[in-house]
PASEBA-1860 file (N, C-alpha, C; in nm, 3 decimals):
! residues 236
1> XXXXXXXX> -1.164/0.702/-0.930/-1.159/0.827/-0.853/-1.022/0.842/-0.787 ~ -0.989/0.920/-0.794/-0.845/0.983/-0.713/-0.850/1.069/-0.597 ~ -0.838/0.980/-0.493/-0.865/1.037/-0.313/-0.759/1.161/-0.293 ~ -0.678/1.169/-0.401/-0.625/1.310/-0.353/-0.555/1.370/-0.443 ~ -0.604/1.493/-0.524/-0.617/1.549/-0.627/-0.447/1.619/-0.648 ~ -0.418/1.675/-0.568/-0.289/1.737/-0.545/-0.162/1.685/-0.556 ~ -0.154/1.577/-0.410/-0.091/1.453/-0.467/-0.045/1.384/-0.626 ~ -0.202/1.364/-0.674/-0.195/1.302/-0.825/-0.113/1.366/-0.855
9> XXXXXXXX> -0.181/1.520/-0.906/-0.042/1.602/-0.950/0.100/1.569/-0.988 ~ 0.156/1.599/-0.814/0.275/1.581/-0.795/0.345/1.474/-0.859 ~ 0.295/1.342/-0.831/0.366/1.221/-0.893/0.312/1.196/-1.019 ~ 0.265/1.277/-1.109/0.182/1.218/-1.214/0.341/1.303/-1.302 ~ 0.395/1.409/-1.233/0.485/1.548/-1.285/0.615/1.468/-1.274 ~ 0.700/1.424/-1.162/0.820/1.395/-1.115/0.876/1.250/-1.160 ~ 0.815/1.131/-1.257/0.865/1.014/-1.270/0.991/1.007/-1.328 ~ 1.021/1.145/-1.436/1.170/1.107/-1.502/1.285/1.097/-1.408
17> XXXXXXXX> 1.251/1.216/-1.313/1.399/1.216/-1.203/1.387/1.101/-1.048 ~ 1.254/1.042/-1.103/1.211/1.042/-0.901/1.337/0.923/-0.872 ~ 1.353/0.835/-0.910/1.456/0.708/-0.922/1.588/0.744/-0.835 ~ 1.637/0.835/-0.939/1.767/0.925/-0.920/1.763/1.011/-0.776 ~ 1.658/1.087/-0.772/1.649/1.146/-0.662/1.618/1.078/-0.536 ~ 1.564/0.985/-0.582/1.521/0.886/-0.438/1.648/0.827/-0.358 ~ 1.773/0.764/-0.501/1.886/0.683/-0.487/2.011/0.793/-0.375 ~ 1.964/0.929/-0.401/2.056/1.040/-0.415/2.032/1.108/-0.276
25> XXXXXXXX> 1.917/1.137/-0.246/1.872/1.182/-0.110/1.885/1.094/-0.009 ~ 1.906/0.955/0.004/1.915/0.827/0.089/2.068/0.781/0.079 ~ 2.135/0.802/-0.025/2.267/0.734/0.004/2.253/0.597/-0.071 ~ 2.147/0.573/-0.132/2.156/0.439/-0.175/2.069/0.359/-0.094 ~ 2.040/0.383/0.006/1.976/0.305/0.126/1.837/0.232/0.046 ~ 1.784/0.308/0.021/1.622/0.297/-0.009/1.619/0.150/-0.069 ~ 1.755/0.082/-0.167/1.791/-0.003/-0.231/1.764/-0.101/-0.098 ~ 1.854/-0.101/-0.049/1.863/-0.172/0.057/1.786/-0.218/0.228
33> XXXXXXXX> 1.649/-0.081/0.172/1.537/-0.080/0.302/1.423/-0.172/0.218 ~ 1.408/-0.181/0.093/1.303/-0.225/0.015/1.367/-0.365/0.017 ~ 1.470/-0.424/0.010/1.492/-0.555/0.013/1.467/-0.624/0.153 ~ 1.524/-0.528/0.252/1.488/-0.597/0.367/1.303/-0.590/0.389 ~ 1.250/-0.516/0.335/1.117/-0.489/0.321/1.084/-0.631/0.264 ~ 1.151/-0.636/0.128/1.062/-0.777/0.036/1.089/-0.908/0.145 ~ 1.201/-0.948/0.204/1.222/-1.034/0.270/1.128/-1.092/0.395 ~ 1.123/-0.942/0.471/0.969/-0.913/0.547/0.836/-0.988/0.522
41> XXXXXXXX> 0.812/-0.957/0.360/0.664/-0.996/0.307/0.662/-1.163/0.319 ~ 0.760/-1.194/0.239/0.818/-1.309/0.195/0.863/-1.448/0.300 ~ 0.840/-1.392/0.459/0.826/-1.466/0.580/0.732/-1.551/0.556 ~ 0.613/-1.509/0.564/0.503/-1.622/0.594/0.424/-1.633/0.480 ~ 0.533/-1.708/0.388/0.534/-1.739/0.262/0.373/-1.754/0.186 ~ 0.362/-1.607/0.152/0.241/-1.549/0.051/0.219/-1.636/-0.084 ~ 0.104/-1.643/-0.090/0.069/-1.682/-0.223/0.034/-1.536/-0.324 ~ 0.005/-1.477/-0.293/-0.050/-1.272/-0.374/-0.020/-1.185/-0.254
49> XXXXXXXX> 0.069/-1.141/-0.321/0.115/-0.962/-0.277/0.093/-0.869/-0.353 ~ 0.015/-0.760/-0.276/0.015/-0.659/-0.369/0.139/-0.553/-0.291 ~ 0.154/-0.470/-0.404/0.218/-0.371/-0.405/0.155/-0.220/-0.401 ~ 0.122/-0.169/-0.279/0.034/-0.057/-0.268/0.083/0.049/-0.317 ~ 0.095/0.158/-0.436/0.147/0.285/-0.456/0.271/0.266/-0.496 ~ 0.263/0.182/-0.573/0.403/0.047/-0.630/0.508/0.159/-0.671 ~ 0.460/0.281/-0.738/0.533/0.430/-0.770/0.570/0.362/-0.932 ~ 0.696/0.354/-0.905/0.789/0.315/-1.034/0.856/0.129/-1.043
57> XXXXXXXX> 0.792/0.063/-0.933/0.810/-0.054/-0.951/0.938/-0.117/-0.870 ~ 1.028/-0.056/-0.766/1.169/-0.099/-0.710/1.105/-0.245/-0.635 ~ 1.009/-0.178/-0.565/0.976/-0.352/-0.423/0.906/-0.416/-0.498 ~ 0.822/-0.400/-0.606/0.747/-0.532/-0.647/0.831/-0.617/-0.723 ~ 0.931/-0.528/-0.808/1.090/-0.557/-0.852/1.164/-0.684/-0.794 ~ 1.194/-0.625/-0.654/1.240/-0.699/-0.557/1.167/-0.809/-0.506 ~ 1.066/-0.758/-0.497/0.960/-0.918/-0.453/0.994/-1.050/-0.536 ~ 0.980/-0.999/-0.665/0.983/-1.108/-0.818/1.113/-1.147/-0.801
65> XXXXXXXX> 1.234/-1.082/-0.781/1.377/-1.175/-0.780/1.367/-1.263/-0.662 ~ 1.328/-1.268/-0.553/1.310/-1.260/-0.474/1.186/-1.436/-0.410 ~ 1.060/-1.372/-0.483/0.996/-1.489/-0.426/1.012/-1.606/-0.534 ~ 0.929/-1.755/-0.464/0.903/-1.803/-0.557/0.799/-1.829/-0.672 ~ 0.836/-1.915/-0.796/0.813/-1.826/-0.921/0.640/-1.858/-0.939 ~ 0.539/-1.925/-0.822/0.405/-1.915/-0.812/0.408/-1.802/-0.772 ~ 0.396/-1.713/-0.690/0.400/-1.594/-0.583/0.333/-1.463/-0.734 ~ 0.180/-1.453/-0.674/0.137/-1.357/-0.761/0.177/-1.220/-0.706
73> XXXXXXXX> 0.232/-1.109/-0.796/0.283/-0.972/-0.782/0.168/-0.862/-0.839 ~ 0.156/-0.816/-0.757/0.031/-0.728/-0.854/0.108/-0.546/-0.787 ~ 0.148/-0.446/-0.868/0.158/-0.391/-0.848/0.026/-0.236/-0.850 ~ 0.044/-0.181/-0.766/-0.085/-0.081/-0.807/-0.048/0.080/-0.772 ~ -0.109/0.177/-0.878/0.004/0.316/-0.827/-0.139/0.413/-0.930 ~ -0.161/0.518/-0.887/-0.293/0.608/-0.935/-0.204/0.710/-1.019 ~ -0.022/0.702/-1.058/0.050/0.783/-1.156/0.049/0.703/-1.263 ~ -0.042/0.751/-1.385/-0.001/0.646/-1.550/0.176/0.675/-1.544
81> XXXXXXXX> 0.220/0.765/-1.551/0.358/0.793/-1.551/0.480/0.710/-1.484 ~ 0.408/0.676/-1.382/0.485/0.619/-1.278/0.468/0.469/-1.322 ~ 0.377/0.390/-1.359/0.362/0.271/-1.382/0.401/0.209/-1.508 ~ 0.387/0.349/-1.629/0.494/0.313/-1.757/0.659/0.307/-1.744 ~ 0.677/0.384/-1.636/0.813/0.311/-1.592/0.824/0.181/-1.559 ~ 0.774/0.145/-1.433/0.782/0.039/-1.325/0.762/-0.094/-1.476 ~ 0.630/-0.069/-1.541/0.665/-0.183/-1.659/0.768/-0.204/-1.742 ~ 0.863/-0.104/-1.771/0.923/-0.067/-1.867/1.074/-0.172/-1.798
89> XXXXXXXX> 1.093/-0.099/-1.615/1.156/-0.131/-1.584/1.136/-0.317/-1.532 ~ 0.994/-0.356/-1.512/1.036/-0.519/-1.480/0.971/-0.600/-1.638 ~ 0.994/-0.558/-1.741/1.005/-0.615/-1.904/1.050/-0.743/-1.873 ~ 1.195/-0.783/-1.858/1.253/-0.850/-1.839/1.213/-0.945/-1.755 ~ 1.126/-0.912/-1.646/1.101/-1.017/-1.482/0.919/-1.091/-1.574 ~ 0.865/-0.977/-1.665/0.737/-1.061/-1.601/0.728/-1.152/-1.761 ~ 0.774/-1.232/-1.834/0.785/-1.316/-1.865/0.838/-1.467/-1.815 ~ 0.879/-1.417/-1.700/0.912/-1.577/-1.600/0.864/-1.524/-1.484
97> XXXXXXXX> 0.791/-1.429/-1.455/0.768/-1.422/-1.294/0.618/-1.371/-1.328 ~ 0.507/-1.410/-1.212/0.365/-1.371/-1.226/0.367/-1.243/-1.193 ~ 0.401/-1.127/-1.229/0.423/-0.995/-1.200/0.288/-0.912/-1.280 ~ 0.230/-0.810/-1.278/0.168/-0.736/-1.348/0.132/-0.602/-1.240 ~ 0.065/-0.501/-1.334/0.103/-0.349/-1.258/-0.070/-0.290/-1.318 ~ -0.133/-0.255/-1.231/-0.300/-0.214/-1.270/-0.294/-0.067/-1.251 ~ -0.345/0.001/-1.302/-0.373/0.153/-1.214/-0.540/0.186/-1.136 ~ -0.511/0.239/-1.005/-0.619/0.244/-1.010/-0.585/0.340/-0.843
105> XXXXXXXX> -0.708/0.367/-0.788/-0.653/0.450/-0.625/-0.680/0.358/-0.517 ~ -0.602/0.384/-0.394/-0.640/0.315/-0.259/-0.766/0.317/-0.192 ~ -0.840/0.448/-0.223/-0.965/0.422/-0.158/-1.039/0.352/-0.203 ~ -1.028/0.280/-0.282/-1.131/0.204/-0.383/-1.073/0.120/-0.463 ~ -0.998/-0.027/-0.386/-0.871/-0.116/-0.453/-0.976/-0.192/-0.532 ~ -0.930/-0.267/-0.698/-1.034/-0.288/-0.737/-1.001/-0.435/-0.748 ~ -0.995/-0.502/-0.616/-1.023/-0.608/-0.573/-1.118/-0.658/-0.455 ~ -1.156/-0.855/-0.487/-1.255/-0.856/-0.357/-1.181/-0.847/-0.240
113> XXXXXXXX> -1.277/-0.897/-0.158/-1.262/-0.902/-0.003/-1.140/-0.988/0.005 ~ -1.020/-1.037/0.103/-0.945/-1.095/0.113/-0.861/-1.202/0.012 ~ -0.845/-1.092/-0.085/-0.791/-1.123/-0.188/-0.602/-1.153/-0.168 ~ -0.546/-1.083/-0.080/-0.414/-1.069/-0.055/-0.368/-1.129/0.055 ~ -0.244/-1.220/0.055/-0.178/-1.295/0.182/-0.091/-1.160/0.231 ~ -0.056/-1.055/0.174/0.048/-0.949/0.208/0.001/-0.836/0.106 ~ 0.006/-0.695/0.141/-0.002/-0.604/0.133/0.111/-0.514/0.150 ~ 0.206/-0.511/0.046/0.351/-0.410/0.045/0.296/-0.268/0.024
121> XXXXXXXX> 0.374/-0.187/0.094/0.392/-0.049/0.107/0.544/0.012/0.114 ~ 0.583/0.037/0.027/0.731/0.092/0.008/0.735/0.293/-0.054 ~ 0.752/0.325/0.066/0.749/0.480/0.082/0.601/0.533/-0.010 ~ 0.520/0.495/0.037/0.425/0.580/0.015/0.282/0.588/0.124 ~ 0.273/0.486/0.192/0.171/0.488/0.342/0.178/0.655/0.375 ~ 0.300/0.733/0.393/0.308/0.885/0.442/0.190/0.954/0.303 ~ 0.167/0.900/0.222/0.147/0.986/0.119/-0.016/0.951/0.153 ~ -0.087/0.829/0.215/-0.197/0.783/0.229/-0.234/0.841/0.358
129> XXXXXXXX> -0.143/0.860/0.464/-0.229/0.947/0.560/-0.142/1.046/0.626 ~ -0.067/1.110/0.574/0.007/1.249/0.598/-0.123/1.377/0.587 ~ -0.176/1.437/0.710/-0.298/1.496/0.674/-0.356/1.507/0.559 ~ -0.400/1.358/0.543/-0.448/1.298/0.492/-0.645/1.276/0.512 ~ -0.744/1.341/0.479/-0.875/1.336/0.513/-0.916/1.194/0.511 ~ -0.897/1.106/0.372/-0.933/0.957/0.357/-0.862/0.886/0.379 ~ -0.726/0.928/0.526/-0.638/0.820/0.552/-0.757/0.692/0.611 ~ -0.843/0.728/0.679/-0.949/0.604/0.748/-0.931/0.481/0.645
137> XXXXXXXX> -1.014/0.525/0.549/-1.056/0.484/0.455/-0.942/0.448/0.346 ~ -0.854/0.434/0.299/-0.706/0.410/0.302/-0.710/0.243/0.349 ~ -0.686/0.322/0.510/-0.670/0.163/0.599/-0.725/0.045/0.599 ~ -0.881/0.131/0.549/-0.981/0.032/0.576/-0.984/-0.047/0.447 ~ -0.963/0.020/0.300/-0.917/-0.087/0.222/-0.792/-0.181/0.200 ~ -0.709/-0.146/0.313/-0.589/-0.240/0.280/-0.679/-0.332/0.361 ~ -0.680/-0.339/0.521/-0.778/-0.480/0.558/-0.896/-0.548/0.501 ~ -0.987/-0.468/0.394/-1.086/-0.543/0.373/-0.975/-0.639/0.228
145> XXXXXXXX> -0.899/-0.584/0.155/-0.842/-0.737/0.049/-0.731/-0.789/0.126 ~ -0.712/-0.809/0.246/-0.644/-0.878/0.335/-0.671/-0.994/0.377 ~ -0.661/-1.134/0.324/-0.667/-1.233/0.428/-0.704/-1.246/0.575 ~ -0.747/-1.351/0.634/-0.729/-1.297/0.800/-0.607/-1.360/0.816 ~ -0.557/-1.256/0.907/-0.400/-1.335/0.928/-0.284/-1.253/0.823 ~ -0.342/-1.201/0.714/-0.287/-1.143/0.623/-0.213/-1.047/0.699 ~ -0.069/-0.967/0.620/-0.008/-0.892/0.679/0.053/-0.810/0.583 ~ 0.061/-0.671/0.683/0.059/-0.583/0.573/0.225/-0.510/0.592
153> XXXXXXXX> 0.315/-0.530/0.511/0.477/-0.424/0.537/0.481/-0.296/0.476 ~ 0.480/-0.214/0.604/0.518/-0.076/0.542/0.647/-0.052/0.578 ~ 0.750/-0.025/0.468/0.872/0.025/0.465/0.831/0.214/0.470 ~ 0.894/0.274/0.525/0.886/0.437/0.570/0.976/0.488/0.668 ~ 0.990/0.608/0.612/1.013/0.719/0.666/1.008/0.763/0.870 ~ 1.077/0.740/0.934/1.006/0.787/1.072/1.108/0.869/1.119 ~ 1.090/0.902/1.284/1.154/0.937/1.376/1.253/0.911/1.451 ~ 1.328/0.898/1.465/1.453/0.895/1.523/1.415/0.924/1.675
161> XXXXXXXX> 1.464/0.872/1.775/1.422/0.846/1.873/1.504/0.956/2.002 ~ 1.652/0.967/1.939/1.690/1.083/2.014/1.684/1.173/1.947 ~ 1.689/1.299/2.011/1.649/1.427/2.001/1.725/1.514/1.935 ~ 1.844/1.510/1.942/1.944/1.543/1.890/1.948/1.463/1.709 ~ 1.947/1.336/1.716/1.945/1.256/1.593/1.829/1.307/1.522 ~ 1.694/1.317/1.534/1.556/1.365/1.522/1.602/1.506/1.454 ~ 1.684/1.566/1.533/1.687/1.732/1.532/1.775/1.724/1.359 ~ 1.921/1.703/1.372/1.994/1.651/1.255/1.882/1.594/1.113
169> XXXXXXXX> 1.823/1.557/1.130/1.727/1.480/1.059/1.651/1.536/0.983 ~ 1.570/1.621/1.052/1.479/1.719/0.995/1.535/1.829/0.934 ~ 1.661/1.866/0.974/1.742/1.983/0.897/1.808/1.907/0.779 ~ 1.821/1.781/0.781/1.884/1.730/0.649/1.747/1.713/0.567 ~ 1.679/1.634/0.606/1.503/1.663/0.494/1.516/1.866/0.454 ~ 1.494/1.932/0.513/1.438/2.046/0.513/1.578/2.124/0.434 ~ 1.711/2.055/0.438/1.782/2.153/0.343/1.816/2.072/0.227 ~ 1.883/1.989/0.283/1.960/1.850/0.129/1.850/1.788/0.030
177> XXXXXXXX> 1.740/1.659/0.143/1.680/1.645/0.058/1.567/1.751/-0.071 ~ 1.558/1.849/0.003/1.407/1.938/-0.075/1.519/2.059/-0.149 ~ 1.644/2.065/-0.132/1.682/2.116/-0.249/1.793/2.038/-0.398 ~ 1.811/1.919/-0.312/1.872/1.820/-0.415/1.760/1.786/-0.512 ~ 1.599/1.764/-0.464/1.520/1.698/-0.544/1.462/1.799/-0.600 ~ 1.475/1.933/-0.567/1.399/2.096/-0.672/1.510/2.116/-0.727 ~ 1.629/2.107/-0.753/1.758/2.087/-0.833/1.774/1.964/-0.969 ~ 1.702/1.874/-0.932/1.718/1.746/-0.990/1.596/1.758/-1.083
185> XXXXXXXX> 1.485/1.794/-1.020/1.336/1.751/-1.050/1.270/1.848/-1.134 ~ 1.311/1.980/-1.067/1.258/2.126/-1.093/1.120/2.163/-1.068 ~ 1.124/2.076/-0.966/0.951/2.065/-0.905/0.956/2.129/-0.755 ~ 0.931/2.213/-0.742/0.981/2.267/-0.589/0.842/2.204/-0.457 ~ 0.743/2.223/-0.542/0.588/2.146/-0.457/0.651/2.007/-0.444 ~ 0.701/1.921/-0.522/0.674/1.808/-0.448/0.794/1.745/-0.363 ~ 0.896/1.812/-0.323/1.023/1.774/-0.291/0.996/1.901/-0.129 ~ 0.893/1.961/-0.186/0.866/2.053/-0.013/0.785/1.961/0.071
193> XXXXXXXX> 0.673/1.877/-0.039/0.612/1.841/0.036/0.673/1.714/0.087 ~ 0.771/1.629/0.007/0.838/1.497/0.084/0.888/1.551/0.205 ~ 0.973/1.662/0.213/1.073/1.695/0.325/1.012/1.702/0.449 ~ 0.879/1.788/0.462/0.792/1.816/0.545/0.686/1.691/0.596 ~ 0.610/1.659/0.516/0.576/1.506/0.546/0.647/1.452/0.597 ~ 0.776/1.366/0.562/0.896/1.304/0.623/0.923/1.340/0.772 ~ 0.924/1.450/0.784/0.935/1.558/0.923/0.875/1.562/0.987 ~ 0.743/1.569/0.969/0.608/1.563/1.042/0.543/1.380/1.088
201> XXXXXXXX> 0.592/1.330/1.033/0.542/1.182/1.029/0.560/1.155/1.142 ~ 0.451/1.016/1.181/0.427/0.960/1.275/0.583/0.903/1.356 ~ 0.569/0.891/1.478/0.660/0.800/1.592/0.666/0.667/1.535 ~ 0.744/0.587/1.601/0.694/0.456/1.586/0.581/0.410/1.682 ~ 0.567/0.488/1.759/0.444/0.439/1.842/0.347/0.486/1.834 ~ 0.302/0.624/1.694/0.203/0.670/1.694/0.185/0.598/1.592 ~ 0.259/0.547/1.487/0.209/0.460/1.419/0.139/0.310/1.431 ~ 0.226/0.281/1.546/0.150/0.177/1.594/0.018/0.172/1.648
209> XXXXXXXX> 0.012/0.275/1.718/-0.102/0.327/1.771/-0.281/0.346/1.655 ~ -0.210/0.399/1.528/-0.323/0.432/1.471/-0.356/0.252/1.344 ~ -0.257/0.195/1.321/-0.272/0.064/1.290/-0.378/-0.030/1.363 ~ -0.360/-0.032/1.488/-0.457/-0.131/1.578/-0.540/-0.030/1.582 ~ -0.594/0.096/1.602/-0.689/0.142/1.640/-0.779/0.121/1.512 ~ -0.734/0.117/1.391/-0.795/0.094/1.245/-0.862/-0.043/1.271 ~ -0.815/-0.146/1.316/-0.842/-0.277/1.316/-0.759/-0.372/1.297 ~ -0.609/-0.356/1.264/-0.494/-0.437/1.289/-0.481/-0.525/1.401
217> XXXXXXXX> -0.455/-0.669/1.402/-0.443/-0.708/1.585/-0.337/-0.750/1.633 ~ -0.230/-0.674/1.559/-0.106/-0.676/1.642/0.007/-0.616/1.545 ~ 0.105/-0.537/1.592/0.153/-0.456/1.512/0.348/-0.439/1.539 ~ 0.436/-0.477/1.480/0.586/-0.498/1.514/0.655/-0.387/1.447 ~ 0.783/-0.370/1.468/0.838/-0.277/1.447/0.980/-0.269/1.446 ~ 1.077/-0.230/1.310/1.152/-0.274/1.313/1.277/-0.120/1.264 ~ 1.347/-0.043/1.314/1.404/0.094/1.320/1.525/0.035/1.174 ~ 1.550/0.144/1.161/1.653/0.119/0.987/1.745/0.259/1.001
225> XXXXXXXX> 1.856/0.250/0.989/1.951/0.350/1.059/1.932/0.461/1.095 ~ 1.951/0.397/1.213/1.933/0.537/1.346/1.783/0.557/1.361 ~ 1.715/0.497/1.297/1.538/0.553/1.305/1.513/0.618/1.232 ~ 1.605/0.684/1.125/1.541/0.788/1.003/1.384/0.679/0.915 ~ 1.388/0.577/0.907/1.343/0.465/0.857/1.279/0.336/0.931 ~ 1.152/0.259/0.895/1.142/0.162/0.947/1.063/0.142/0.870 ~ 1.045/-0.046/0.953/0.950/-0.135/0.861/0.883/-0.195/0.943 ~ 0.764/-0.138/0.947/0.670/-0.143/1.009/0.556/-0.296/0.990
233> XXXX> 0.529/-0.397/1.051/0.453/-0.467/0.999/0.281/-0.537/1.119 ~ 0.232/-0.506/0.999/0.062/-0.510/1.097/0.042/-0.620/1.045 ~ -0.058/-0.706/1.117/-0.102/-0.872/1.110/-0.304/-0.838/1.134 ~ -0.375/-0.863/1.028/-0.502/-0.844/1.019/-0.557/-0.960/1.161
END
């Protein structure tokens, strides 16, 4: 089942350009927020990480250069499109690294109960509860294949903390990014809806806020230039 029909859509449409456009709207950064992301996971040295909404495969990518070569990778993403990339692109990694890529949706991960030491999220959590109806339910399956103790990194999108920076911010989403990526993509729905999502997204403290209120029991936080970005990490 697919918790959100529209969504599917969008990313099922955009995999040839999304790479390019992702690299192009960030400056390159995204390269460099997903590594500090994998490094994150890779603290309290995991035996299985999954990769939530893995997209096209960059952080589970990064995980595999990255961890060591026991360290199970399971990537997971509800775009067939998006995941014939992400394989295409780690060919090379999963013959020496335990890597593999499933399709399937978040509301309904098709694993047991505390199956995962870490739970990666690399730009797509906004896409799981950006008025979002089954964000609950979302949450509630990342903690039930969570370890106790397990911990979950969301790399994302946030707020900028001054007002002025915040202000700059949202006019660069709302002009550069959503017409570089309807230029690039020729998809005007889904590059309106990143800009705006992006824009609308949680604080860092409303995010924190709705993490523990889910059932998280303790929640850190870490800003990525200027606050356009952070990496957010919850401990089950």
């Amino acid at each position: 089942m697919i918790g959100n029909k529209p969504l599917h859509g969008i990313f099922s449409e955009i995999p040839p350009r999304y790479d390019l456009v992702n690299h192009i709207i960030t400056w390159g950064l995204d390269r460099r927020w997903r590594r500090r992301a994998a490094r994150e996971c890779l603290t309290a040295q995991p035996q299985k990480i999954l990769d939530l909404g893995c997209g096209t495969g960059d952080l589970v990518i990064e995980l595999a250069r990255l961890a060591a070569n026991n360290v199970a990778l399971i990537g997971l993403d509800y775009s067939q499109p998006m995941l014939r990339i992400a394989a295409s692109k780690a060919k090379s990694l999963m013959g020496k690294r335990n890597i593999s890529f499933t399709h399937g949706d978040a509301v309904n991960l098709p694993f047991p109960d505390g199956y995962f030491d870490c739970v990666a999220i690399s730009f797509a959590f906004r896409n799981l509860t950006y008025k979002n109806p089954l964000a609950g339910r979302y949450i509630a399956e990342i903690l039930r294949v969570l370890s106790p103790g397990g911990r979950c990194v969301i790399v994302e999108s946030s707020q900028p903390r001054g007002k002025i920076i915040r202000q700059l911010f949202h006019l660069y989403l709302r002009w550069f990014v959503f017409s570089t990526g309807y230029l690039l993509s020729a998809n005007r729905v889904a590059y309106h809806y990143l800009a705006e999502s992006a824009a609308r997204f949680y604080t860092p403290g409303e995010l924190r806020e709705l993490l523990l209120t889910a059932g998280f029991s303790q929640v850190s936080f870490r800003s990525l230039f200027l606050g356009v970005a952070a990496i957010s990490t919850a401990v089950k």
